[in-house]
One Martini backbone bead per residue (centre of mass of N, CA, C, O) as a GRO file, in nm:
protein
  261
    1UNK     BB    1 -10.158  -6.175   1.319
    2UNK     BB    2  -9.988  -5.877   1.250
    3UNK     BB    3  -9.766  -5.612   1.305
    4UNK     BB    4  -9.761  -5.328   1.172
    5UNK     BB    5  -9.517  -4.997   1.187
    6UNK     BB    6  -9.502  -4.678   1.118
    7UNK     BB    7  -9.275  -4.448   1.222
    8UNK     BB    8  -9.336  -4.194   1.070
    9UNK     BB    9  -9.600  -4.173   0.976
   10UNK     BB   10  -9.829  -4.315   1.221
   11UNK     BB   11  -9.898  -4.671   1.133
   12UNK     BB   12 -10.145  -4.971   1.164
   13UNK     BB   13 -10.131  -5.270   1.084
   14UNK     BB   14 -10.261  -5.605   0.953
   15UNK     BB   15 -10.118  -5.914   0.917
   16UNK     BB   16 -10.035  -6.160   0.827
   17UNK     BB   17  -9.829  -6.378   0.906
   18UNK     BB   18  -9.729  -6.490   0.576
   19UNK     BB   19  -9.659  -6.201   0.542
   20UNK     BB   20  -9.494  -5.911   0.360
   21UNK     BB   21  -9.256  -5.657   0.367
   22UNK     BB   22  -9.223  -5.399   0.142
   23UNK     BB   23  -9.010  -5.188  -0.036
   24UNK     BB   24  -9.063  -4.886  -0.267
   25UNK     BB   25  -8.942  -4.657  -0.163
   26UNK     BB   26  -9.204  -4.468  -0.053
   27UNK     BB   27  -9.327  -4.758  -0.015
   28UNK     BB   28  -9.575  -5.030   0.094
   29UNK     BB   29  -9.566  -5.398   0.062
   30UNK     BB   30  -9.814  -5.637   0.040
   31UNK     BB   31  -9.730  -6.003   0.083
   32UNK     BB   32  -9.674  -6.315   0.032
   33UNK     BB   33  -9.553  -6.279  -0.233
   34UNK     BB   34  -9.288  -6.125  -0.387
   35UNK     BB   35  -9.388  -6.163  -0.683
   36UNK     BB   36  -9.652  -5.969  -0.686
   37UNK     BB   37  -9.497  -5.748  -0.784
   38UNK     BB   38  -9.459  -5.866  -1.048
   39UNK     BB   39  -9.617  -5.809  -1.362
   40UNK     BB   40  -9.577  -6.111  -1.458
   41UNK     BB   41  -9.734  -6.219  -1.224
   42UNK     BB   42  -9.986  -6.517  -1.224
   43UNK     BB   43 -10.008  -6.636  -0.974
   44UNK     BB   44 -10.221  -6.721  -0.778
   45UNK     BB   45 -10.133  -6.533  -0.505
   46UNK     BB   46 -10.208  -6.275  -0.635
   47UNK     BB   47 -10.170  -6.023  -0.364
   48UNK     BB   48 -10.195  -5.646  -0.304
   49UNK     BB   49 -10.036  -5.418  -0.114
   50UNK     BB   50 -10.038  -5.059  -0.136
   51UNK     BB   51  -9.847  -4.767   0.019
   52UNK     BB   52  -9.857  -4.372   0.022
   53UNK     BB   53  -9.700  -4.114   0.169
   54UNK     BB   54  -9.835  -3.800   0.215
   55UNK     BB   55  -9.744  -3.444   0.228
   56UNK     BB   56  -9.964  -3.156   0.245
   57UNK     BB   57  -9.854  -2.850   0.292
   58UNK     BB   58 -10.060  -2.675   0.076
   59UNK     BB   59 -10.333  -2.780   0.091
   60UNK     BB   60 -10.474  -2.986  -0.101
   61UNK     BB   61 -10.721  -3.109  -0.200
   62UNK     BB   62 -10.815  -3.430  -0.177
   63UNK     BB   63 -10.949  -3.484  -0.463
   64UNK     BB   64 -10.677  -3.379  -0.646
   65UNK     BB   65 -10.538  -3.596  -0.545
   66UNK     BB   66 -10.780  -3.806  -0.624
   67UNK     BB   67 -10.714  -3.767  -0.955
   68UNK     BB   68 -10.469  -3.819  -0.982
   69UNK     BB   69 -10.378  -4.086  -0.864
   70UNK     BB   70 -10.622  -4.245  -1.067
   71UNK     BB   71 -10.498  -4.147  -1.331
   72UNK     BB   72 -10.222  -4.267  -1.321
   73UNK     BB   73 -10.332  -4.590  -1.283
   74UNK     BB   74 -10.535  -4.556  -1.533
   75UNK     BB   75 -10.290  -4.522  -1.716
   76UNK     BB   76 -10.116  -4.704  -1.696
   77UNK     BB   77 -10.292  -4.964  -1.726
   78UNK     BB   78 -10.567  -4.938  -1.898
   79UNK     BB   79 -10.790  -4.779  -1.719
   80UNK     BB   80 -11.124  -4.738  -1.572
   81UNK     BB   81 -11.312  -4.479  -1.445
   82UNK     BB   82 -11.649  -4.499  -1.275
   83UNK     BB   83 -11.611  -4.372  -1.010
   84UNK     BB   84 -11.661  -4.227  -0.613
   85UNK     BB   85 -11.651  -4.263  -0.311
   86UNK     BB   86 -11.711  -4.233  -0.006
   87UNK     BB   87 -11.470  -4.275   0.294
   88UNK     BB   88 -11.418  -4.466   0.538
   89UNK     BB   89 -11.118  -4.458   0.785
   90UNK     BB   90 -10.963  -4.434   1.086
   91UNK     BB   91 -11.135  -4.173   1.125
   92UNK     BB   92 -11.138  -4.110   0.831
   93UNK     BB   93 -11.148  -3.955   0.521
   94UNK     BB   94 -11.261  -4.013   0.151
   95UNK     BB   95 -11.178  -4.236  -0.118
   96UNK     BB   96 -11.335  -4.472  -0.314
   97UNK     BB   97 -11.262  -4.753  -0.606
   98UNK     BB   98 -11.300  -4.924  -0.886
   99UNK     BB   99 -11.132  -5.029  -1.146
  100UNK     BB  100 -11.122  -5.089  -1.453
  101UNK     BB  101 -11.021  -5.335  -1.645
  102UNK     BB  102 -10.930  -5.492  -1.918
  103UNK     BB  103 -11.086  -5.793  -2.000
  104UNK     BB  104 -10.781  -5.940  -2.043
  105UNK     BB  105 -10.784  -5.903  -1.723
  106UNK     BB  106 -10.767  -6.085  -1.442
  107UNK     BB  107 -10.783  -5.876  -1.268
  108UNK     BB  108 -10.830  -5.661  -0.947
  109UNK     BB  109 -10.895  -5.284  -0.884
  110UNK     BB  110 -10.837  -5.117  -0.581
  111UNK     BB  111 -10.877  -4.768  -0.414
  112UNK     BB  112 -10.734  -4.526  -0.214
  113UNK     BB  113 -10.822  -4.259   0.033
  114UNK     BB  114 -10.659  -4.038   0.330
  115UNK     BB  115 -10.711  -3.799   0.568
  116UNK     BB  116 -10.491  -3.677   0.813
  117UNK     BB  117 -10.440  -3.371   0.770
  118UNK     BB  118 -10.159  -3.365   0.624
  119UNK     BB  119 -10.181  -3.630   0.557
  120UNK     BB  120 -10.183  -3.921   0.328
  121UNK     BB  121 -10.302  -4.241   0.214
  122UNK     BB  122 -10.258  -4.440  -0.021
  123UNK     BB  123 -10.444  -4.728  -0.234
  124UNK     BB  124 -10.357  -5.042  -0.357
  125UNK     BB  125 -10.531  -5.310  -0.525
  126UNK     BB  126 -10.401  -5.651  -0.598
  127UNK     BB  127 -10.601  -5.915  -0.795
  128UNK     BB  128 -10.724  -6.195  -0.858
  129UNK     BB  129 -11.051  -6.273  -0.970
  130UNK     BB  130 -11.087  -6.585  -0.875
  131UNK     BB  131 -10.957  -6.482  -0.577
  132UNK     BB  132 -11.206  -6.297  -0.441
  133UNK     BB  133 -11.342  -6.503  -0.239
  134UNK     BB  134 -11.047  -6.501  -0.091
  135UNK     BB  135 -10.929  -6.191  -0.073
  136UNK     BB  136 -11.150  -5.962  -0.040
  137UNK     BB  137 -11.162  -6.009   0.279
  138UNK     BB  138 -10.865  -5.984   0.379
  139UNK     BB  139 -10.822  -5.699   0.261
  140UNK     BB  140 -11.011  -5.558   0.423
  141UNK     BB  141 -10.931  -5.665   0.709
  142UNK     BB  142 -10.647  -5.473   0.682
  143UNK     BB  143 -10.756  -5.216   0.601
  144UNK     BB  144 -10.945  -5.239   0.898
  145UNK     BB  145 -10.690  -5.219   1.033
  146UNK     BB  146 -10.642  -4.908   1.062
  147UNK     BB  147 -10.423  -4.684   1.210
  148UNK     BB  148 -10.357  -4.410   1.457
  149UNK     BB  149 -10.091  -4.248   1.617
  150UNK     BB  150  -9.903  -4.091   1.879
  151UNK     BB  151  -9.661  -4.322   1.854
  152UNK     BB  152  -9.368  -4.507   1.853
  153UNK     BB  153  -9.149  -4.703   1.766
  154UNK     BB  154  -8.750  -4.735   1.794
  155UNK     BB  155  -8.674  -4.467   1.879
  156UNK     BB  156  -8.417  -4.250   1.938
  157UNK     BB  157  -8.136  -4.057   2.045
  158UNK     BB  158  -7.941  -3.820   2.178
  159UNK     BB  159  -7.772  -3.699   2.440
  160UNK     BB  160  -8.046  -3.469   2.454
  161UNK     BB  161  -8.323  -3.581   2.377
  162UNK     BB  162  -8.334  -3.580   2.023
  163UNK     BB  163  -8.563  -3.751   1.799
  164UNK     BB  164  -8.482  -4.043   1.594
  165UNK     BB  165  -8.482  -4.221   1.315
  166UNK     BB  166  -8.351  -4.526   1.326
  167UNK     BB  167  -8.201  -4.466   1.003
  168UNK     BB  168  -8.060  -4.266   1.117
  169UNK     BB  169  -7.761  -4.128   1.041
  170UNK     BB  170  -7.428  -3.997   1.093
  171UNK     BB  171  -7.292  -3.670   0.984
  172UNK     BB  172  -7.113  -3.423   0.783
  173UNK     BB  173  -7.232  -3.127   0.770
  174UNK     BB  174  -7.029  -3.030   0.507
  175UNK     BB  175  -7.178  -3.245   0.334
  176UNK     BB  176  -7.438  -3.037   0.295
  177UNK     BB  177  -7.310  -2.818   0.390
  178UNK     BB  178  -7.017  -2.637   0.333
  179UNK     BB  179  -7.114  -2.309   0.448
  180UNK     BB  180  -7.030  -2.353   0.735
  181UNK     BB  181  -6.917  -2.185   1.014
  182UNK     BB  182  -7.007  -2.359   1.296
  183UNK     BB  183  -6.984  -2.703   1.315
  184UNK     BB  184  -6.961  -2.684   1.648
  185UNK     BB  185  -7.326  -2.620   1.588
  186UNK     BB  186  -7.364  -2.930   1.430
  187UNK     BB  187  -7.595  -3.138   1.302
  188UNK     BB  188  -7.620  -3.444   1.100
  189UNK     BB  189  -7.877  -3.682   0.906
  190UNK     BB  190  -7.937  -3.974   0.729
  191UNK     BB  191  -8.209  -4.125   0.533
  192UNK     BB  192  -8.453  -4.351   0.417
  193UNK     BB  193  -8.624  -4.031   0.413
  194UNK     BB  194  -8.872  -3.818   0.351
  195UNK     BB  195  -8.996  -3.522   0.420
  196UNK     BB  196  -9.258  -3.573   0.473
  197UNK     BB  197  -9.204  -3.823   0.680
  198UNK     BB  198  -9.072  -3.620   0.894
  199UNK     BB  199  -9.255  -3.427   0.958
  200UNK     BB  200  -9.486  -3.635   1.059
  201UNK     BB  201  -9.252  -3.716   1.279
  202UNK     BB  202  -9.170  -3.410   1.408
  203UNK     BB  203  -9.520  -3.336   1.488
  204UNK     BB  204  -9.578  -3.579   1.659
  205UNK     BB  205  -9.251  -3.652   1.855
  206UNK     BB  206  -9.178  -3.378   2.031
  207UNK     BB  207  -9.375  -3.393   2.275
  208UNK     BB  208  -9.266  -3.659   2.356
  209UNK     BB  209  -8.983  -3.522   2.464
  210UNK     BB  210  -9.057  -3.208   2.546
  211UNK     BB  211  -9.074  -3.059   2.308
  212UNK     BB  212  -9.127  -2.731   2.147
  213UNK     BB  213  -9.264  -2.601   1.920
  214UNK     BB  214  -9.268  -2.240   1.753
  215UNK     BB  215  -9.201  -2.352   1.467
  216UNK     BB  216  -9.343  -2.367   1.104
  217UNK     BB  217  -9.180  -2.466   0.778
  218UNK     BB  218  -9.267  -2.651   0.526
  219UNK     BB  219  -9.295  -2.872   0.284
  220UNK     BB  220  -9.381  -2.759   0.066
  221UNK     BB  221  -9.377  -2.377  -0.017
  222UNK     BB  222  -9.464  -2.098  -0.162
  223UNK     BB  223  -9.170  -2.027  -0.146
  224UNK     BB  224  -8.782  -2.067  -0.129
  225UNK     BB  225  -8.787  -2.281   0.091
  226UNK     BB  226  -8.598  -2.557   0.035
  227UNK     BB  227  -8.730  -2.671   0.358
  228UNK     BB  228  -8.787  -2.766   0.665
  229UNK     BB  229  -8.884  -2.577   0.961
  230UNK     BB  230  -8.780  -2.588   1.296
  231UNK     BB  231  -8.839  -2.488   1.601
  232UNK     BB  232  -8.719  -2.556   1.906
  233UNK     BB  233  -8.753  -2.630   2.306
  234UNK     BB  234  -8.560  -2.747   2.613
  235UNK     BB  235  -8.557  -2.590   2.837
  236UNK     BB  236  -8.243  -2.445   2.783
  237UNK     BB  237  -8.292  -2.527   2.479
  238UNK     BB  238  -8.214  -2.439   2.107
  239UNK     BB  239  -8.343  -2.514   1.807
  240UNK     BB  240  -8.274  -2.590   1.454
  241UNK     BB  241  -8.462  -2.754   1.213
  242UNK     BB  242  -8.355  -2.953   0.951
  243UNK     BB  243  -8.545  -3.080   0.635
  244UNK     BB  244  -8.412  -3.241   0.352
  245UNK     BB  245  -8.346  -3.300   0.047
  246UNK     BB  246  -8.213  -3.572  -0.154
  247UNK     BB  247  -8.159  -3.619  -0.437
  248UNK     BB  248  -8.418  -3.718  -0.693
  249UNK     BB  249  -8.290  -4.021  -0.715
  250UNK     BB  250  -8.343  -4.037  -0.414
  251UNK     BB  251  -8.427  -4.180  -0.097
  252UNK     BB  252  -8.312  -3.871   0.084
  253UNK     BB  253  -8.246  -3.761   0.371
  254UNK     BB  254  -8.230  -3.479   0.592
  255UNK     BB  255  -8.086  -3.389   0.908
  256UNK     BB  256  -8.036  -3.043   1.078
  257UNK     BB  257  -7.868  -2.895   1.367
  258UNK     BB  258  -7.883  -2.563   1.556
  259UNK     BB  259  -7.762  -2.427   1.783
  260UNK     BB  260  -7.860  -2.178   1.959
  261UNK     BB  261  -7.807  -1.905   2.168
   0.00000   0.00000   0.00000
């Protein structure tokens, strides 16, 4: 087994050595054949596991968010709820179902919800019946090898050791607000990365770098404020991070740093 790592997040599982890791947007997808992700694919080898990180911000019930997570996937399946367990795993609780797909389909779908915090985990596990007696020990094995982590690998940092997501690249702040006054008194990096997962980001590794939060604005939230926003101090320094979506087309955010007087 060999160790996955998400840097946003802040989890790990284990996987197969001859599993591969993809992305699809938002998602994390496991499989050993990468075909296994196409709809039309009935390979043997067919067998997925699917992970969705959400930051719930407005803190909605969980049972809310895993009734929409559920109904979602069974309309557009065309398959069958027929009811959900609590689920423990990874030291947080939740629910798991398996989903009744359509008789005339091979296929055996289950799903899970777990909350950490304001964090949210969706999974969704999708196999052949023939091989369930070869895949669900396995799938199980994997699932159960969930961890949450207080720290990641690969972090980077700028000058001054404000810690930037690994994909974070520097980017010119007047290309995301226009109408700053003060530009050289402002940083900006952009990556394909959610708000949520941002948020999730620097609410975790910011104590690690030695920064202190003094406050926090989340992203969504009741107000008119379209972004997350962090006052955050370390030594004599002292910073607004502000973390925005971009495009709804794209899978795009956008990091932006103003040095406070």
């Amino acid at each position: 087994m060999k160790t996955f790592q998400h840097q946003l997040w802040g989890f790990e599982i284990d996987i197969p050595e001859n599993w591969q890791h993809m992305q699809f947007g938002e998602k994390d997808g496991f499989a050993e054949d990468p075909k296994a992700f196409r709809s039309d694919y009935q390979g043997e080898k067919l067998a997925q596991l699917l992970l969705n990180g959400e930051w719930n911000s407005l803190k909605q019930p969980i049972h809310d968010i895993w009734q929409n997570h559920v109904s979602k996937t069974a309309l557009m399946l065309g398959a069958k709820n027929l009811g959900s367990a609590v689920w423990e795993m990874g030291g947080v609780q939740g629910y798991e179902v398996e989903i009744v797909l359509p008789k005339k389909s091979p296929n055996r779908l289950w799903a899970g919800i777990l909350e950490n915090g304001l964090m949210v985990l969706t999974f969704l596990v999708l196999h052949l019946k023939d091989n369930r007696e070869e895949m669900e020990p396995l799938l199980s094995r994997i699932i159960s090898s969930l961890r949450y982590v207080n720290h990641t690998d690969g972090i980077i940092s700028n000058s001054y050791g404000f810690p930037l997501p690994s994909l974070a690249k520097p980017v010119d702040p007047l290309l995301i607000i226009d109408d700053i006054q003060d530009p050289e008194n402002w940083e900006a990096y952009q990556g394909e990365f959610s708000v949520g997962s941002l948020q999730a980001f620097y609410n975790r590794e910011l104590p690690n770098f030695n920064w202190q939060v003094n406050r926090y604005v989340p992203f969504p939230n009741p107000g008119n404020l379209p972004f997350a926003r962090l006052m955050v101090e370390k030594d004599d320094l002292s910073y607004s991070l502000g973390l925005l979506p971009g495009p709804e087309e794209d899978l795009l955010g956008y990091i932006m740093l103003k040095k406070n007087p």
